[in-house]
N, C-alpha and C positions, 0 to 999 in steps of 0.2 A: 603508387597510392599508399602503400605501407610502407613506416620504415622498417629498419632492419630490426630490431631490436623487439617490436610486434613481431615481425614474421618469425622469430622465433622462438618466442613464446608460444605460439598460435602451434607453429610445427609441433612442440611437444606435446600440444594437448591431441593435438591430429594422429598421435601416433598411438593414443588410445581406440581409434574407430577399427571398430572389427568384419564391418559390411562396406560393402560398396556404396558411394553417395553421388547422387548425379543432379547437377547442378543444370536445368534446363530454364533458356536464358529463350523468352519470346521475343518474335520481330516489332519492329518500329519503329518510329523516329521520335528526338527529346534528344535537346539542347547538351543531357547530361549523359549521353546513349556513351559516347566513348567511354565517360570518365569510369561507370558502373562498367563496360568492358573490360576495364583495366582493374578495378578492383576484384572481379568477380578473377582474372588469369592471377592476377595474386593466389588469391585463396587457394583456387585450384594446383597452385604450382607447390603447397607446401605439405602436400599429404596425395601419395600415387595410388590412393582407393578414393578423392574424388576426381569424377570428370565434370565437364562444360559441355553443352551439348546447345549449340543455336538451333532454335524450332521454328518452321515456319510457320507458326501460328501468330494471326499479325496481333498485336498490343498495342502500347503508348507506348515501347520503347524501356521502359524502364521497370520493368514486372518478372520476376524469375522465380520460378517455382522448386521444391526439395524431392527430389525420386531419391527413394533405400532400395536398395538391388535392384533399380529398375522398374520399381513401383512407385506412384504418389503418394505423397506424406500426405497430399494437404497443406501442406505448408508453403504459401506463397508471401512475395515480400515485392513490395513497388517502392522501389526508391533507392539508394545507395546506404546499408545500416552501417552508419559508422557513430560515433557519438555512444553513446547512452545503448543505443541497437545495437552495438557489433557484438557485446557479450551476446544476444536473442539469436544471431545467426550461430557465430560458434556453436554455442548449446543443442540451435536446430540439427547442425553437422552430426555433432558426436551425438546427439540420442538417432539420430536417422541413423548412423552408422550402428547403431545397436548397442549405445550407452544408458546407463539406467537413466529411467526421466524419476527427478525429484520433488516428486510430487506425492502424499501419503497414498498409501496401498489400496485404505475402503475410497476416498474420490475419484480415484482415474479407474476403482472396479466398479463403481457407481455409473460414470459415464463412458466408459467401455460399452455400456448396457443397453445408452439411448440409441432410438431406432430411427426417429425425426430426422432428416438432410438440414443439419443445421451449418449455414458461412457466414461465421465473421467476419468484420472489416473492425479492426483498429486504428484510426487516424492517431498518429503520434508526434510529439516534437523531440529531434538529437538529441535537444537542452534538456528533456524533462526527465528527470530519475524516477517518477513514478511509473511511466510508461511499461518501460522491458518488464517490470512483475505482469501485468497484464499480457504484454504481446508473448511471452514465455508461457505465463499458464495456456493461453487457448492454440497456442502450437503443441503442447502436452495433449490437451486434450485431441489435436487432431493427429498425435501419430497413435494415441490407444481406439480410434473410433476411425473405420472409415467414411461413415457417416456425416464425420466431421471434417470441415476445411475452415480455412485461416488466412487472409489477407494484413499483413503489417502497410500500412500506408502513411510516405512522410508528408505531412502535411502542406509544407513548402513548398513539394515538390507538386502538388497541385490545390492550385490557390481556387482555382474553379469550381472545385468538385466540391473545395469545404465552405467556400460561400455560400453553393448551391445548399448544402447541409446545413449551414447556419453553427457553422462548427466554431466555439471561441473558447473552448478549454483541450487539453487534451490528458489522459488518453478518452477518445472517445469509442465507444465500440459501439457497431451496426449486427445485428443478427437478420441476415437476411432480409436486407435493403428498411428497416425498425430498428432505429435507438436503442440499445438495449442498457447500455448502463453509462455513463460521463463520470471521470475524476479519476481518482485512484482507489484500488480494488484487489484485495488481495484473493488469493486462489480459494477461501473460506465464504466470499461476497458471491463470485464471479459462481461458484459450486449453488451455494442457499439460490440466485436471482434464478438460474438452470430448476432448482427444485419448484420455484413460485412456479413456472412456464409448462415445464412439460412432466412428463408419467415416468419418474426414478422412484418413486415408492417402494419399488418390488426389491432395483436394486440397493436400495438405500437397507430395508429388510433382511436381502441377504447376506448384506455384508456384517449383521449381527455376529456372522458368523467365526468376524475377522475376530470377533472379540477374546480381549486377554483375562477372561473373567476367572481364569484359572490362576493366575497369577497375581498378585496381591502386592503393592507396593506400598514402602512405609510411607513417602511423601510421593501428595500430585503437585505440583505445582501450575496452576493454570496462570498464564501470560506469560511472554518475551521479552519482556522490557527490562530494563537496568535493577529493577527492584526482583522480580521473578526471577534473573536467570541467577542474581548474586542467594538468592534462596535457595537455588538448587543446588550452587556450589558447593555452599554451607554446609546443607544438607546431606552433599554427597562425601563430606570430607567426614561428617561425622560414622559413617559405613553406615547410613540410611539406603534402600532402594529407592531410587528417586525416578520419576519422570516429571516433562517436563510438557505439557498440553500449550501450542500457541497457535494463534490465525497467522502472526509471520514472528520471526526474531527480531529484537528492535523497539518495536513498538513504536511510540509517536517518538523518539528518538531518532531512528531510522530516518527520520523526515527532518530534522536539524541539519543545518549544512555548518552551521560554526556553536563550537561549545569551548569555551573559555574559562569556565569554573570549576572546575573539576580539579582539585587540589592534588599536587604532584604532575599533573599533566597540561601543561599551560595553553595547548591546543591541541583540539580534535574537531573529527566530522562526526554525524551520525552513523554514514556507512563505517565508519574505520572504527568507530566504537563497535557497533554490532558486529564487526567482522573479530573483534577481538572477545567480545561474549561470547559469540559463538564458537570460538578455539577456546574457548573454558571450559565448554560444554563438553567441547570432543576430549580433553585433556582426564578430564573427570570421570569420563565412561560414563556421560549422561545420557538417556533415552530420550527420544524427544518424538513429539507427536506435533508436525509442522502445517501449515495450511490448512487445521480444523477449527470447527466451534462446538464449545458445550451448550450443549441446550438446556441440561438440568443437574442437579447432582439429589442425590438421596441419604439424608441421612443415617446417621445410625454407628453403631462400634466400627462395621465395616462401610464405607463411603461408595456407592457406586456410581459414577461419571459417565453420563450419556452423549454423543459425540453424533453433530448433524452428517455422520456416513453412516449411520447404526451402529459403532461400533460401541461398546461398555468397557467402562475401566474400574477396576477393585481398590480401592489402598483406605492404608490406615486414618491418614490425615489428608488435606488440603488445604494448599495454602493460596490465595485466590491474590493475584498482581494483575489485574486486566487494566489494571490503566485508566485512559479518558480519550477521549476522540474529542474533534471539534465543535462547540456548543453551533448551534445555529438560531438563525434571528428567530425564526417561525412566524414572517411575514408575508403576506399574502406576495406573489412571483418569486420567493426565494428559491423552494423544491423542484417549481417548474421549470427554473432556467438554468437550474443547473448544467454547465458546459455550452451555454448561451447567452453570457454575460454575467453569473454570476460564480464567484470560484473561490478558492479555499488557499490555493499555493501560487503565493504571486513568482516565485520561481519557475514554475511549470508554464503558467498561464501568462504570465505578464508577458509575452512577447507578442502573442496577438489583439494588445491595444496596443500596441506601436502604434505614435503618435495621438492617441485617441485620449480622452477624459475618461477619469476613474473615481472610484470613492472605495473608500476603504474606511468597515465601521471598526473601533475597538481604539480605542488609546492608551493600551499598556504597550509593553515592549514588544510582545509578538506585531501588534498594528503599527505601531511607529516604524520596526524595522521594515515592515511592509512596504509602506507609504514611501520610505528612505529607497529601496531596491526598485521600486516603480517608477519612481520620478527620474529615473537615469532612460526609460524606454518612452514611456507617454506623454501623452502633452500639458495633462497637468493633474493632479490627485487633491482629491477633498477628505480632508482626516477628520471622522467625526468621531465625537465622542460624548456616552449618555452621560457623563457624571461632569464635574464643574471644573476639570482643569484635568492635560493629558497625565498618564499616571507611570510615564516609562523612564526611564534612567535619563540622568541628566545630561550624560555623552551625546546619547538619541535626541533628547529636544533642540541642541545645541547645532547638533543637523539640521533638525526639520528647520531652526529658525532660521539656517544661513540659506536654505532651498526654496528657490524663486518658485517656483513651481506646486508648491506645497502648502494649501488652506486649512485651514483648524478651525473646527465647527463646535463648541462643546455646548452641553446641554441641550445634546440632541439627540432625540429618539426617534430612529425610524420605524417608520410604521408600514410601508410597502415600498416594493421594488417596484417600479413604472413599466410596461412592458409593450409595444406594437404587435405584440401574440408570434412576433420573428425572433425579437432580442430585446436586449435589455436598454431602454431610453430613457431610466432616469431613477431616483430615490428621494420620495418623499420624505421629511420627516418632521417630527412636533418640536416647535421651537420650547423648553421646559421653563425659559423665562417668561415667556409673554403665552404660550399655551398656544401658538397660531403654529398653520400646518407651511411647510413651505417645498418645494420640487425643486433639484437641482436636475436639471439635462447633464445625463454621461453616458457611457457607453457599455460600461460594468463596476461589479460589485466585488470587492475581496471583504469578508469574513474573516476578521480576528477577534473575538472577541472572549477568548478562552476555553476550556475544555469541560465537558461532562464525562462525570465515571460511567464507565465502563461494568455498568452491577447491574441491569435489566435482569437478567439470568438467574440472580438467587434472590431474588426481591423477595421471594417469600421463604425464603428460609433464613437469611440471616439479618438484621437488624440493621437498619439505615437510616439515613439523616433526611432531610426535607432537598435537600439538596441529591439524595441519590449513593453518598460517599456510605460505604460501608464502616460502622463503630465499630473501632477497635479500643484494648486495654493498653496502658503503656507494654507488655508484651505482645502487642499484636493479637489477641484471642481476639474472637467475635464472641456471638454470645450463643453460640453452640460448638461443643465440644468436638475436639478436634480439628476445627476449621477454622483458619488463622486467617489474615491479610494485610497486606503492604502496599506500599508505593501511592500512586495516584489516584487509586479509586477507594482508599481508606479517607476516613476525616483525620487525618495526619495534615498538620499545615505545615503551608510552604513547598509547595510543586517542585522541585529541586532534584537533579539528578543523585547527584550526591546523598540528601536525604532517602532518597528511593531506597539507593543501595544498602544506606545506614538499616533502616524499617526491612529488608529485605534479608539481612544479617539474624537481624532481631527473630523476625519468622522460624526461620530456621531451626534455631538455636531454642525457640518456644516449641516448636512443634518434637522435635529431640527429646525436651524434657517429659513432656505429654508422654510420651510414646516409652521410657520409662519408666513413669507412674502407671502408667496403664500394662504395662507387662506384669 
């Protein structure tokens, strides 16, 4: 099942586990029963602290659960993880075996806390990179909670069950046979959705405790992304204490599979770039506060930063890089169907309309490339677009135009997602020439239609545009002292990685001078 070259990689990371791991593999029958046989006496065979143990407890055959000395994690997996999954099982090994789980200190002492029998189910696809963040956090949370347990589920491998579910995006996660949340979700989402549901109050309170109020840093930098972490660089190069507050490293970055402009580096991914910000980080001796959200900050000489674990942070300044997330239509079946026809990452998603009709609203480059990666799976894709001609590079239309498969709808606004109250059966929209409404039958909806800042949070404290973008000065100041901002959720035009990092320099470098003057 593995080649060589894995299995010894994998060996050396095994050679970290300091407990016993035992690998208990249920009865059954499934088409795929050898093949997960054979991969599961791999695993086993590369590390003499774990064992394989067949249970006669009867299954589908393809369901195997994680014991630490002999005990249950919680952590169970139906399917063979390889793909995208196999980093979620390694990780499950070595934190079962008694390696740190990486997840911040105030949420897994938050959910350490809950007392409710909560089991997830994660439906997942190999292909989809968003996934393992999800199937990783909530196997975290079930080796700190016994309370808690975890099922990873490949989707493919049962077509049944996700019909049954009405399952068309994934990652999908079930909390105890209830939907609990569909898309992608970082351990900051998957934490806050736990706070809406159930009674962490107390421990959310005690973890005040974790707070570094005592400690006073020169710069915070709140977000991950290309703009925030070249902030912190900066910053740390200048002998600033620096931290660095994100919900993940990355940012909407992270979710790029190809980046081409980036001058001096003629290709990259998003993982391979954040995998190299965040060795900046580590090179720099930068602190970072990973998988949180700020809830507020307060002004004043000293800045205190409030953090949805309870915890508070001190520092001089703030420099605030949160980014933008995906705008959404906010039409009536959009919210509701989400990961039932209507989806955000046609990478992730696109392979469960195989074969089927799609539409895809947005005609810049993010939708054009969409509509291009989609039309190689389904049967055929409707590009609409509000404005009067698509607006994405001419490489891209050059495609669209030679793809049989591929319709261009422009001057069209949708106005609702069509829906059989199961899935999703169609998208209305107002034709802006003639004002008449008209329904196309599909099957699902992908969403490009650009990004919204990332500012809810200081709305009322620092100064913003109609739009949401935080004002900044050509140095990046807002219009309160001390508190700077960059990247994507400033009105700084031209969304640009590159820009980011330019704006992101700049922070730094202003916030430095501040802290000078102010000395």
């Amino acid at each position: 099942m593995l080649d060589q070259s894995t299995k010894e990689q994998v060996k050396q990371y095994f050679e970290r586990i300091k407990n016993p791991v035992k690998i208990q593999l249920y009865s059954g029958e499934h088409e795929k029963r050898e093949e997960l046989v054979a991969f599961l006496d791999d695993i086993v065979s590369l590390s003499p602290q774990i064992s394989l143990e067949h249970s006669e407890e009867k299954n589908d055959g393809l369901r195997f659960a994680i014991f630490s000395e002999d005990k249950p994690t919680g952590i169970e997996f139906s399917g063979i993880p390889m793909g995208h999954e196999f980093t979620s099982l390694i990780l499950a090994i070595l934190q079962s075996g008694g390696n740190p789980i990486k997840l911040e200190e105030g949420i897994l002492s938050a959910v350490s806390k809950l007392k409710e029998n909560l089991h997830f189910e994660t439906f997942i696809s190999l292909d989809c990179h968003n996934c393992p963040e999800v199937v990783q956090t909530l196997n975290s949370f079930a080796l700190v909670n016994p309370s808690i347990s975890h099922n990873m589920i490949d989707g493919a491998m049962y077509p049944e069950l996700v019909k049954e579910k009405n399952i068309q995006g994934v990652p999908a996660v079930f909390l105890n046979g209830k939907r609990f949340l569909s898309g992608k979700a970082e351990a900051s989402i998957i934490f806050d959705k736990l706070l809406e549901l159930y009674t962490v109050s107390d421990s959310v309170e005690a973890n005040s405790e974790l707070s570094s109020s005592s400690e006073v840093y020169d710069v915070t930098v709140i977000g991950g992304g290309p703009s925030g972490i070249t902030a912190a660089v900066y910053s740390a190069r200048k002998g600033l204490k620096t931290l660095v507050i994100a919900d993940r490293l990355g940012g909407q970055v992270k979710d790029t599979l190809g980046i081409e402009n980036i001058i001096s580096l003629p290709y990259t991914t998003g993982p391979e770039l954040t995998n190299v910000l965040s060795e900046q980080l580590i090179k720099n001796q930068i602190k970072k506060k990973e998988n949180v959200r700020v809830l507020k900050i307060e002004a004043g000489k000293l800045k205190t930063i409030h953090l949805n674990t309870g915890e508070r942070i001190v520092t001089k300044t703030v420099i605030l890089s949160t980014g933008a997330k995906w705008r959404e239509l906010n039409v009536p079946g959009e919210k509701e169907f989400v990961g039932k026809g209507v989806a955000y990452c046609p990478h992730c998603d696109g392979p469960f309309f195989k074969d089927k009709d799609v539409a895809v609203v947005g005609g810049g480059n993010s939708g054009v490339e969409a509509a291009l990666d989609l039309s190689g799976i389904v049967k055929s894709v409707t590009l609409i677009e509000f404005g009067d001609k698509l607006n994405a590079d001419k490489v891209l239309l050059d495609k669209v135009a030679e793809s049989p498969n591929i319709k261009t709808l422009v001057k069209a606004q949708t106005t609702e997602i069509q829906t059989n109250d199961v899935k999703v059966t169609g998208l209305t929209y107002k034709d802006r020439s003639t004002e008449k409404s008209e329904t196309i039958p599909i099957d699902g909806v992908f969403v490009q239609i650009g990004l919204v800042p990332n500012s809810s949070f200081v709305k009322e404290l620092v100064a913003t545009n109609r739009f949401g973008e935080i004002l900044v000065d050509e140095k990046c100041k807002t219009n309160v002292d001390g508190i700077f901002a960059c990247g994507d959720v400033t009105n700084t035009p031209y969304k640009q990685i590159i820009i980011a990092m330019g704006e992101g320099a700049k922070a730094a470098i202003s916030a430095f001078e501040y802290l000078l003057h102010a000395a």
